[in-house]
C-alpha positions in Angstrom: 40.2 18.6 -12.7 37.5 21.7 -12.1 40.2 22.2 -9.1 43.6 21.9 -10.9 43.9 26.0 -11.3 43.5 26.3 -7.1 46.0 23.8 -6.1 49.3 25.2 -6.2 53.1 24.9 -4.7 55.4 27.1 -3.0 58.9 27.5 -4.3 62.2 29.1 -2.9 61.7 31.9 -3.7 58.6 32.9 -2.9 56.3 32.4 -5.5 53.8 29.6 -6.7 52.9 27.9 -9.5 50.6 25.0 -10.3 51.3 21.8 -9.3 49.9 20.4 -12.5 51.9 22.4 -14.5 55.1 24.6 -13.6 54.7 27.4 -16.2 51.9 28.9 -15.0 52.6 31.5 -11.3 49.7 31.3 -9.2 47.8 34.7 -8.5 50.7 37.1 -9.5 49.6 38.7 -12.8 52.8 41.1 -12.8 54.9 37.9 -13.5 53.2 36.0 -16.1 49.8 36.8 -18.5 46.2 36.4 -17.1 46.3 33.3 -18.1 46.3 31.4 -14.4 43.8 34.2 -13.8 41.5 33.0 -16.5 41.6 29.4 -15.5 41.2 30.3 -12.1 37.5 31.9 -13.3 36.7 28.7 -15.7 37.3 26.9 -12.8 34.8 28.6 -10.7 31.9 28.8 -13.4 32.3 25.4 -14.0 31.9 24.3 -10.1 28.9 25.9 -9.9 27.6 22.9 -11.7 27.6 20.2 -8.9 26.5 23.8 -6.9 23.7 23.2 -8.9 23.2 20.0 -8.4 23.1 19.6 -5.2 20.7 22.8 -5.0 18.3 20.4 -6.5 19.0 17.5 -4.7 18.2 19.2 -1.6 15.1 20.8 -3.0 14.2 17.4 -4.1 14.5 15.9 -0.8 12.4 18.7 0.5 9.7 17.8 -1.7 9.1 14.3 -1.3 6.7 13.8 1.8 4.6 16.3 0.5 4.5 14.8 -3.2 4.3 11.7 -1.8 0.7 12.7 -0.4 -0.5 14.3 -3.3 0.2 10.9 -5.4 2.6 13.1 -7.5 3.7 10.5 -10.0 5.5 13.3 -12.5 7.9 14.0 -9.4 8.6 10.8 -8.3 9.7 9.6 -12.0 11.5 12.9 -12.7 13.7 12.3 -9.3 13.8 8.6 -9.4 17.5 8.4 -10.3 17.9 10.0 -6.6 15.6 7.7 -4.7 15.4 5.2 -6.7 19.1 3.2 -4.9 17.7 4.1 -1.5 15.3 2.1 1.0 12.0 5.1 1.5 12.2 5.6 5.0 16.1 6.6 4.0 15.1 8.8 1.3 17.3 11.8 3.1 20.8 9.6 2.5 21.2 10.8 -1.2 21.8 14.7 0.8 24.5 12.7 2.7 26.2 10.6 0.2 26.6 13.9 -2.6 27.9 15.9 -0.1 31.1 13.5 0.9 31.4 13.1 -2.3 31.5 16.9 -2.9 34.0 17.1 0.4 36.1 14.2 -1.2 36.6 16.4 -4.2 37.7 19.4 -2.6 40.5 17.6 -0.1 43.2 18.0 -2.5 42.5 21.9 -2.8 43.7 22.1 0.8 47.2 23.5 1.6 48.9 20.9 3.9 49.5 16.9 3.5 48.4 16.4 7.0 45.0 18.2 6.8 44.1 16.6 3.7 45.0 13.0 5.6 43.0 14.0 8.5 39.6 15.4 6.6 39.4 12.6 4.4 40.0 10.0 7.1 37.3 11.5 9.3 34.8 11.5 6.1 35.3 8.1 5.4 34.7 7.3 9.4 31.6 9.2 9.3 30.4 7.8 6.2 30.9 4.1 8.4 29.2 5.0 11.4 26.0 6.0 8.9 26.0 3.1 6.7 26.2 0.6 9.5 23.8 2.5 11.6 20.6 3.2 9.1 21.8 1.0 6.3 20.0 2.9 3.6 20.7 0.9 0.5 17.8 -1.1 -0.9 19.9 -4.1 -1.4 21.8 -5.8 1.5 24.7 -7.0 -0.7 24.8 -3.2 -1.6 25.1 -1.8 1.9 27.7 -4.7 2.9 30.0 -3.6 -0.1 30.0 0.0 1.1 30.6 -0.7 4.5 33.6 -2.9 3.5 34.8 -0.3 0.9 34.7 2.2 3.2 36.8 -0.1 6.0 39.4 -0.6 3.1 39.7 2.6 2.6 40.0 3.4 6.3 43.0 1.0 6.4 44.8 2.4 3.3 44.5 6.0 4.9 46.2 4.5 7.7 49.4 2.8 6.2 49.4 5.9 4.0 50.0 7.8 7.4 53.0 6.3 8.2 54.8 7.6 4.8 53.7 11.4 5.2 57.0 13.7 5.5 57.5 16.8 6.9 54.4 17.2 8.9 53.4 17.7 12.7 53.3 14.1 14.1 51.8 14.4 17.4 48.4 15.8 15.5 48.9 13.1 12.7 49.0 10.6 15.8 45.9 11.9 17.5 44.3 11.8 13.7 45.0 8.1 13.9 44.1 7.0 17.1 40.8 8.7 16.5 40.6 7.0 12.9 41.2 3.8 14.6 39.2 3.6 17.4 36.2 4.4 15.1 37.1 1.8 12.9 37.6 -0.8 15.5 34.0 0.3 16.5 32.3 0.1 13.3 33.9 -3.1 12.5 32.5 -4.3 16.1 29.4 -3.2 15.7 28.6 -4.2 12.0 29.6 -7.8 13.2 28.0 -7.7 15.8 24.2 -6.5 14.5 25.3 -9.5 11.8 25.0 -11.8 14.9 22.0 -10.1 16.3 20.4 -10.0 13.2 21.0 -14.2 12.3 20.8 -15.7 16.1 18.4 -13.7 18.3 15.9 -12.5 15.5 15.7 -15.3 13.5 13.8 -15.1 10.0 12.9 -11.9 8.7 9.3 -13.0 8.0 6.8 -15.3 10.4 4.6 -15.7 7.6 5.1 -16.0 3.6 1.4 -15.3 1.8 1.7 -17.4 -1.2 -1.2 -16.0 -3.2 -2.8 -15.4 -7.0 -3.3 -11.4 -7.2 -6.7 -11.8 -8.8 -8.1 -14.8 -6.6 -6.8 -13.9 -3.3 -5.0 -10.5 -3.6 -7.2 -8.6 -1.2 -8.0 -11.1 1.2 -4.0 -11.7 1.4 -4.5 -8.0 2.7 -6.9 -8.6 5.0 -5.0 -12.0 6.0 -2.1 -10.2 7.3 -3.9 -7.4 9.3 -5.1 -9.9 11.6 -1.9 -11.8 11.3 -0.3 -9.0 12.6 -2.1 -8.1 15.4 -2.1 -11.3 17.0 -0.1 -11.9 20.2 2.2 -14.6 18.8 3.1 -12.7 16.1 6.4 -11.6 16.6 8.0 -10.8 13.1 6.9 -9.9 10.0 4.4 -11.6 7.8 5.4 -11.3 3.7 2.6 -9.4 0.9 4.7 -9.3 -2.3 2.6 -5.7 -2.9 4.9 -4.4 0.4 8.4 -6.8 0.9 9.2 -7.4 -2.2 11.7 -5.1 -4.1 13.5 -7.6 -6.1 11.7 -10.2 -8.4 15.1 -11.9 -8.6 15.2 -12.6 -4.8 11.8 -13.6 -4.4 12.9 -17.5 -4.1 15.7 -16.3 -2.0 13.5 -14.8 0.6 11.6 -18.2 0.9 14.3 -20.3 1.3 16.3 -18.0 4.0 13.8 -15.5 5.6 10.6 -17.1 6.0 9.4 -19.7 8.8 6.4 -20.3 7.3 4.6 -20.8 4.0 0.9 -20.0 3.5 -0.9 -20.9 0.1 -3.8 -19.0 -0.4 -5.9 -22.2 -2.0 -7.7 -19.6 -4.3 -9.1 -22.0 -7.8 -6.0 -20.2 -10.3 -2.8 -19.9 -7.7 -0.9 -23.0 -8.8 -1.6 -21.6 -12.3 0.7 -18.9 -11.6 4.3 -20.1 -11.9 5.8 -18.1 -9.1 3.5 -19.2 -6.8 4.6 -23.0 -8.1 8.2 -21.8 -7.9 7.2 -20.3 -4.1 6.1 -23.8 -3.1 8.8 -26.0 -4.7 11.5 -24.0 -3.2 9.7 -24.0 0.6 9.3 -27.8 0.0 12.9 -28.3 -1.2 14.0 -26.1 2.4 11.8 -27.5 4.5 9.9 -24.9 5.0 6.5 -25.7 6.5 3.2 -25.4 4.4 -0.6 -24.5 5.7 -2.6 -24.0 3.0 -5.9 -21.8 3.4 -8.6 -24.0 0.8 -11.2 -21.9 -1.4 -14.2 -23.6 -2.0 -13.3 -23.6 -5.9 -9.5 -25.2 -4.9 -8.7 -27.3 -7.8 -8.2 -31.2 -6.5 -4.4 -31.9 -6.9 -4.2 -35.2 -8.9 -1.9 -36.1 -11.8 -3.6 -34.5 -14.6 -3.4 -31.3 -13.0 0.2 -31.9 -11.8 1.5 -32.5 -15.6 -0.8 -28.9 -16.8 1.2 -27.0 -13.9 4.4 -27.9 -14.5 4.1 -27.8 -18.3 2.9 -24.2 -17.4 5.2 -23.3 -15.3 8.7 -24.9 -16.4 10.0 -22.4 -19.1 10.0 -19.6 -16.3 11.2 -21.3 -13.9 14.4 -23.6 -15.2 16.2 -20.4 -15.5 15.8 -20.2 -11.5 17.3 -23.7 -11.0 13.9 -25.3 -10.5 13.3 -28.0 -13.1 10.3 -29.9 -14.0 11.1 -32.7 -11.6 11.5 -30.9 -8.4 8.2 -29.0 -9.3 6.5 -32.4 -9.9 7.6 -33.9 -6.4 7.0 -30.6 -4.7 3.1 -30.8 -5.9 2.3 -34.4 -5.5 3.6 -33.5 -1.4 1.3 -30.4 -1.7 -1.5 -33.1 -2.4 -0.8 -34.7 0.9 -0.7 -31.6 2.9 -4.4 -31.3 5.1 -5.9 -27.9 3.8 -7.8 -25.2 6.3 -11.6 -24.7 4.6 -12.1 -21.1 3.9 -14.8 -19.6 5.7 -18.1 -19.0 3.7 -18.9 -15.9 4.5 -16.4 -13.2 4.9 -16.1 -10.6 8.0 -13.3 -9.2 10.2 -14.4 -11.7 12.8 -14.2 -14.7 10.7 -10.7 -13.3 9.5 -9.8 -12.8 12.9 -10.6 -16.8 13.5 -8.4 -17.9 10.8 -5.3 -15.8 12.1 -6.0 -17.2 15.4 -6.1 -21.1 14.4 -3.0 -20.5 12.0 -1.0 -18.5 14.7 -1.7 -21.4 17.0 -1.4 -24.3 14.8 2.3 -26.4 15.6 4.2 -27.1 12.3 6.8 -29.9 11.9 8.6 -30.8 8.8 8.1 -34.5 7.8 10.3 -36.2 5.7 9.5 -38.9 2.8 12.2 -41.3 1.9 10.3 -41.1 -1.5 11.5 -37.3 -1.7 14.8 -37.9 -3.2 15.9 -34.4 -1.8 12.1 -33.4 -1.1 11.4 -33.4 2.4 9.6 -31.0 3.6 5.2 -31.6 4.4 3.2 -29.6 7.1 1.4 -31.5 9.2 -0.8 -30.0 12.3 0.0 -31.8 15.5 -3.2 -30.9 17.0 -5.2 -32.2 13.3 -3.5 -34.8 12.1 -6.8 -36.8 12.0 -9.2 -34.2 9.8 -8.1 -33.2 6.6 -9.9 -30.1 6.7 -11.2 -27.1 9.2 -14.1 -25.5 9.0 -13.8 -21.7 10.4 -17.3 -20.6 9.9 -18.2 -21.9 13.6 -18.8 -19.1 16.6 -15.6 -20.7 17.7 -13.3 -19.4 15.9 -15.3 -16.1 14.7 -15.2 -15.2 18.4 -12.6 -12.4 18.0 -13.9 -8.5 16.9 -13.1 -5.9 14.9 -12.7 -3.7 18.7 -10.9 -6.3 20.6 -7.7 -6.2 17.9 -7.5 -3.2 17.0 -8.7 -0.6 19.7 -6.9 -0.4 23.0 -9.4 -1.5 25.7 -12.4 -1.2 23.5 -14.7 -3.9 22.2 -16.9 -3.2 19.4 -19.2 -6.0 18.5 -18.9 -5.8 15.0 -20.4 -9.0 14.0 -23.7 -8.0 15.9 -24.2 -4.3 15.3 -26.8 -3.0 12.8 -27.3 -1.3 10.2 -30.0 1.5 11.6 -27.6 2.7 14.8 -24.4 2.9 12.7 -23.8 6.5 11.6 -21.7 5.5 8.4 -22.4 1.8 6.4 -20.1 0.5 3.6 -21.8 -1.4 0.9 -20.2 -3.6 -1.3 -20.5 -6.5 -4.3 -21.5 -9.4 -1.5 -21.0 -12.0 -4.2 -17.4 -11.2 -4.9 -14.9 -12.1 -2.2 -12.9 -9.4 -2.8 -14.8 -7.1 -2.8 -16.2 -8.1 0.8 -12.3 -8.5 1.5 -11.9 -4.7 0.8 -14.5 -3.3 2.4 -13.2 -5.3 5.5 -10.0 -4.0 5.3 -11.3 -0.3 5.3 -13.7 -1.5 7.9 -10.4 -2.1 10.2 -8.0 0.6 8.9 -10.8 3.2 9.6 -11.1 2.4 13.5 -8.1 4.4 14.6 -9.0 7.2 12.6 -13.4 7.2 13.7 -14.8 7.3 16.7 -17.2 4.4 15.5 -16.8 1.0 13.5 -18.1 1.5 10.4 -21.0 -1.1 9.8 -20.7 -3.3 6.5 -24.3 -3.6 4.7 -25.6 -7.4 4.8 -27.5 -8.3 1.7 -30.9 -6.8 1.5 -29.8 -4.6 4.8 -30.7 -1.2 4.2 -29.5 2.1 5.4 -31.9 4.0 8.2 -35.0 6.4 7.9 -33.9 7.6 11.2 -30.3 8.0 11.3 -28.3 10.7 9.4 -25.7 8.4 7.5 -23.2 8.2 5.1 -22.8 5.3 3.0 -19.5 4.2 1.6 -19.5 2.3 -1.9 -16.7 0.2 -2.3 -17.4 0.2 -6.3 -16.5 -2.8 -8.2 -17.8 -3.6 -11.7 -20.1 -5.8 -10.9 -21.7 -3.6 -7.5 -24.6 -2.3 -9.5 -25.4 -5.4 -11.1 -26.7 -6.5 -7.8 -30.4 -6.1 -6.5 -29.1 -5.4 -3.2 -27.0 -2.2 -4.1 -30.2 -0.7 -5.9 -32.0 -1.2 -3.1 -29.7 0.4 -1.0 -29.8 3.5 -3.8 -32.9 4.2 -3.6 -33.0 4.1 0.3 -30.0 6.1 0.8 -31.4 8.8 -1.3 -34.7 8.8 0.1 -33.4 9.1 3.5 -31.1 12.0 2.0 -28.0 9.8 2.8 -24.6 10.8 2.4 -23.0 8.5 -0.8 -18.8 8.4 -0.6 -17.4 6.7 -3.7 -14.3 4.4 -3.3 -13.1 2.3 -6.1 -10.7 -0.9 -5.3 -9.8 -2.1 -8.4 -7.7 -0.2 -11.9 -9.9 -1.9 -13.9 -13.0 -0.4 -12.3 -15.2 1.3 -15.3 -16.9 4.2 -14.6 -20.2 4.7 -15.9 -21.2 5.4 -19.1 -24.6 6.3 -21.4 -24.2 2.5 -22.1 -24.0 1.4 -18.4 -26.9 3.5 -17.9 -28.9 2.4 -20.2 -28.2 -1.1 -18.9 -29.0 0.2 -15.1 -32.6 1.6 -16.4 -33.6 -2.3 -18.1 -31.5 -4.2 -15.0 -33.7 -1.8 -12.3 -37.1 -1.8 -13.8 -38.1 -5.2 -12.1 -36.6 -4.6 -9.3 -38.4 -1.2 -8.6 -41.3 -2.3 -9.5 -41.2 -4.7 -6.8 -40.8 -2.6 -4.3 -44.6 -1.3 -3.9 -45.1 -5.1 -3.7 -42.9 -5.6 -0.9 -44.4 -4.5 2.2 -40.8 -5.4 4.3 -39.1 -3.4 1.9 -39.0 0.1 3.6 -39.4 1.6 0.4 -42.5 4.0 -0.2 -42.8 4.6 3.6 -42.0 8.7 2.5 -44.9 9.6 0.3 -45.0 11.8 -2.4 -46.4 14.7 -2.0 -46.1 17.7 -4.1 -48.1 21.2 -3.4 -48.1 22.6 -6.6 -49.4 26.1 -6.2 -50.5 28.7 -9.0 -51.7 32.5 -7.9 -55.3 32.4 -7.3 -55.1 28.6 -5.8 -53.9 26.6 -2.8 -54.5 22.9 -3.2 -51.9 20.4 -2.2 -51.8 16.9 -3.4 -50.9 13.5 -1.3 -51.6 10.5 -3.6 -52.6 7.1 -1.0 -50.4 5.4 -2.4 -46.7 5.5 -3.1 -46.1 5.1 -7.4 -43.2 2.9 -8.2 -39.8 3.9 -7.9 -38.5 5.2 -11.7 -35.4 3.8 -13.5 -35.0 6.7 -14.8 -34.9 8.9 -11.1 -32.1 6.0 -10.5 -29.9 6.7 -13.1 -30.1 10.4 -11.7 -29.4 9.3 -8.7 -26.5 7.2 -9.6 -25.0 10.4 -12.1 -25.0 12.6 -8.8 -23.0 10.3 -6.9 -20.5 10.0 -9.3 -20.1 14.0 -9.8 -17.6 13.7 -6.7 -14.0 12.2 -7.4 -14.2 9.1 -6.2 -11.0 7.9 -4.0 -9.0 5.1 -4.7 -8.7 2.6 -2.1 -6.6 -0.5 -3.6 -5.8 -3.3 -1.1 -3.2 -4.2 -3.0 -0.9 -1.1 -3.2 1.8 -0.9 -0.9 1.1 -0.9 2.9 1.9 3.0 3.2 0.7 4.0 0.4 -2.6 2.3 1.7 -2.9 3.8 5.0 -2.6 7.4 3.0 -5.4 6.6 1.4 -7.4 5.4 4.5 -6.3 8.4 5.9 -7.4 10.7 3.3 -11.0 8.8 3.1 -11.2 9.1 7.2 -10.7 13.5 6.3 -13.2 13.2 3.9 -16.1 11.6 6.3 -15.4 14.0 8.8 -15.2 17.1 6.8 -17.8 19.4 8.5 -19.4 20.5 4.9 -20.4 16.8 4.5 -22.9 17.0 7.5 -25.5 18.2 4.7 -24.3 17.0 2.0 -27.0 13.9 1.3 -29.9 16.5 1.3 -27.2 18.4 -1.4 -26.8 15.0 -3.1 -30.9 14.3 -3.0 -31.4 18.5 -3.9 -29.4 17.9 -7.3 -31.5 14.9 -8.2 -34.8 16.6 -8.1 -33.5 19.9 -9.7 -31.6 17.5 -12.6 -34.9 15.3 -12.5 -37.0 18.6 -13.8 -33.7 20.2 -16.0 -33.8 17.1 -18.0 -36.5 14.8 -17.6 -39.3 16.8 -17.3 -40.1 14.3 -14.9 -43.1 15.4 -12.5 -43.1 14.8 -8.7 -45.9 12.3 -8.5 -43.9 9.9 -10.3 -40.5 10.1 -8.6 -41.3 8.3 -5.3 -39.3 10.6 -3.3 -41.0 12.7 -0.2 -40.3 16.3 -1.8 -42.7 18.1 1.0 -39.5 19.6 2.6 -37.7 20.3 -0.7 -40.6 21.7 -3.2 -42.6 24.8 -2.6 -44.2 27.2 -4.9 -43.1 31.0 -5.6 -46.2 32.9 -4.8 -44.3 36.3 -6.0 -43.9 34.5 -9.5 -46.2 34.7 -12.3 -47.9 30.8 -12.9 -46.8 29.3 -9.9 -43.2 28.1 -11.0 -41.7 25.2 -9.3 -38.6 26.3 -6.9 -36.1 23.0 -5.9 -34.4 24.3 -2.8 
């Protein structure tokens, strides 16, 4: 080994040599060549190598929070062999685990029998106190096999002891006692968080989120939020995007860890074979079923039995779950009464779902036509309606303030628009979208000192109020009437736009989506003079276009219609700022660093000014490259457009 040249024996008569090799006389040149001499430096230029590496390592470990905030993915792939065995909150471990082994390596360098027993006996013991205190391995199986290879060790260190010659054996005793009073300990007190862990917790996970990512991903999000912060909430509630780590123990985790199964009823989730496979196994345990019906919820008859288990049965059979088990498993899920989604979405409606599922009794009923089958959920308190419909004040009586602020009730459902100091808009007609801009609704209240106010349809932001307007951009957001509207209002009323985008497939816009925003817009600009409830055209144009021998100002009577063309401006300097990515269907912590990062954003002090900026750049960009005069861009530029007296013809200054 790197050591071989270091580890040498005494003889007789005085000198050494190696004990790998008897020819060679340790440090004593006058007796033999250089040639222990020149091992002894190969030796050290080849240990600086794991010197090296675990300079790095520790650098590495160094890094991580803070590349971890800036989203650096180069790092994290770069360094993944380090982390990668590790749960994250452990990350620190690999710094433990490289330097026993580094310790391990050099025991046999030292000079006495005894000392090498004792050092490597109290490394091992230390190495079992931290592996059955943190357990940092991703995998349980993988932090069970090092605690037990570390307590077989431990007990081969200790019949080892009692063979040891010529040695000091009252400090070889006290080395054992200690050994095995820490072994007894750790054995103790791995069996015994065992025991804690299986009797007095129970199942790792309350709730199990059955879902499809594209139907119901986000509002299995927002599910669990309000899941979580109810009272009778006690464990954890499962989001494959956060618990799961292992696709191969996904089944595994339904059939031992959870206590109850929730099937997101969106119209494609029984399409998806897990999500089939999630079900059968729940039904095959006995695992109680609620399932949460979308208004597009395929009915569950035998046509569509036969297209989802023809789907799903090649994926599945190499699980153990064949055809027939998937069959029963979905002609029970036919039987099972269904919860009726609410219509519209909000925090409070949410918030009335958790509360009926968290207090809706379960029981597992058992059909003698199951052959093996048993398991159907059944509400004790419902057994005669098949379905619940959540939209009443009922069960929409919970807030936004009352679950997550301490003490503080926000009325979320009845605030409006025109007192809130920051609005989120988003694609009403998809549901998740509404779901996401919910979600950042609730993450963003520990972080504001106000509830930020979602825009209803055709709710616009104020005249009065100094705002800032969140977009929760999806592809189909400006598409929608109501998010023009709300353009052109924000901007006249200088408004503050913040661009968040929720989904990787999001396109950003392009000379061909403008194009398409100039013909989508027209009609609906042009109705605006029209519309007298609008509250468009209340800010009149008025330019004072002033040359050097004349002072004239002009204020048409009426307002002219709002231009596509001054939208598509409008639209181009919004998107100038790097939008954020806010994906509800990252993992939990990387989620909250993004809320966090949005919540710094809205309070940076710059931004105070920053919609008359925003509005400033459309008007200079509308002259720079339209040619477009002031009369026809239905903006109030009084306050933003004055003449240069000093200047020869009266030019035009934007400030």
């Amino acid at each position: 080994g790197l050591l071989a040249p270091l580890q040498c024996q005494v003889h007789p008569n005085g000198l050494s040599t190696m004990l790998s090799d008897d020819a060679v006389v340790c440090w004593e040149d006058y007796f033999a060549s250089t040639d222990h001499g020149s091992m002894v430096k190969l030796s050290l230029a080849a240990c600086l190598m794991p010197i090296t590496f675990g300079v790095i390592a520790v650098k590495a470990v160094l890094e991580l929070p803070k590349r971890l905030k800036r989203g650096d993915a180069q790092f994290l792939r770069t360094y993944f062999f380090l982390f990668s065995r590790f749960r994250m909150e452990c990350y620190w471990y690999v710094l433990l685990m490289t330097g026993r082994n580094m310790l391990v390596a050099l025991v046999p360098a030292l000079p006495d029998v005894t000392l090498q027993w004792c050092v490597l006996s109290l490394l091992s013991l230390a190495s079992l106190v931290v592996a059955t205190t943190i357990r940092p391995w991703r995998c349980a199986e993988a932090n069970h096999l090092d605690i037990f290879l570390t307590i077989g060790l431990l007990v081969e260190m200790g019949v080892a002891a009692l063979v040891i010659e010529g040695t000091d054996l009252s400090f070889l005793g006290w080395c054992a006692f200690v050994v095995a009073v820490g072994l007894l300990g750790g054995i103790l007190f791995f069996g015994f968080s065992i025991a804690m862990h299986r009797f007095r917790q129970g199942k790792a996970f309350q709730y199990f989120l059955c879902h499809h990512k594209h139907g119901a991903g986000n509002f299995a999000r927002l599910l669990k939020l309000h899941l979580l912060a109810h009272k009778h909430t006690q464990r954890k509630v499962f989001v494959d995007s956060d618990d799961l780590e292992d696709l191969s123990k996904l089944f595994s985790l339904v059939r031992n860890e959870t206590e109850r199964l929730i099937l997101l009823g969106s119209r494609d989730v029984l399409r998806r074979s897990w999500c089939v496979g999630e079900v059968t196994v729940a039904m095959v345990n006995e695992v109680p079923i609620n399932i949460l019906s979308w208004p597009d919820f395929p009915q569950i008859d035998a046509c569509a039995i036969d297209k989802y288990v023809e789907a799903a049965n090649s994926q599945l059979a190499q699980h153990g779950i064949d055809a027939p088990m998937m069959r029963r498993a979905l002609e029970h899920l036919a039987k099972v009464p269904m919860l009726t989604m609410a219509k519209d979405i909000t925090n409070a409606a949410v918030a009335g779902i958790a509360n009926s599922l968290a207090g809706l009794r379960v029981r597992p009923v058992r059909s003698p036509n199951a052959a093996g089958l048993h398991a159907q959920s059944l509400p004790l308190s419902r057994t005669n309606d098949d379905s619940t419909d959540f939209t009443s004040s009922e069960h929409a009586s919970s807030t936004l303030g009352e679950t997550v602020l301490k003490g503080r009730k926000s009325a979320v459902g009845k605030m409006d628009g025109s007192q809130a100091g920051r609005v989120l808009l988003c694609d009403q007609t998809s549901p998740e979208a509404t779901c996401t801009a919910c979600i950042i609704q609730r993450l963003l209240v520990p972080h504001l000192a106000e509830v930020v106010h979602i825009l209803e349809r055709d709710e616009l932001p104020s005249k009065t109020v100094s705002q800032q307007v969140i977009m929760v951009c999806t592809n189909g957001l400006f598409e929608q009437r109501h998010a023009i509207r709300v353009l052109w209002a924000g901007s006249e009323a200088k408004a503050d736009f913040l661009v968040c985008t929720c989904e990787p497939a999001f396109r950003f816009p392009t000379e061909a989506f403008y194009e398409g925003l100039r013909q989508s817009s027209l009609a609906v600009l042009s109705a605006f003079k029209e519309d007298p409830c609008s509250g468009f055209g209340s800010h009149r144009t008025s330019l004072t276009s002033q040359k050097s021998n004349a002072t004239s100002a002009t204020n048409p009577s009426e307002p002219p219609p709002p231009s596509p063309d001054l939208l598509v401006l409008i639209v181009k300097t919004i998107f100038e700022e790097i939008a954020l990515e806010v994906n509800p269907q990252d993992h939990e912590n990387v989620l909250a660093l993004r809320i966090q990062t949005l919540a710094g954003r809205l309070l940076e002090p710059e931004r105070s000014s920053n919609g008359e900026e925003q509005r400033s750049r459309v008007l200079r960009r509308s002259i720079e490259e339209q040619g477009m005069p002031f009369e026809q861009e239905g903006l109030n530029c009084e306050e933003d457009v004055h003449t240069d007296d000093e200047s020869e013809g009266g030019v035009v200054t934007v400030i």
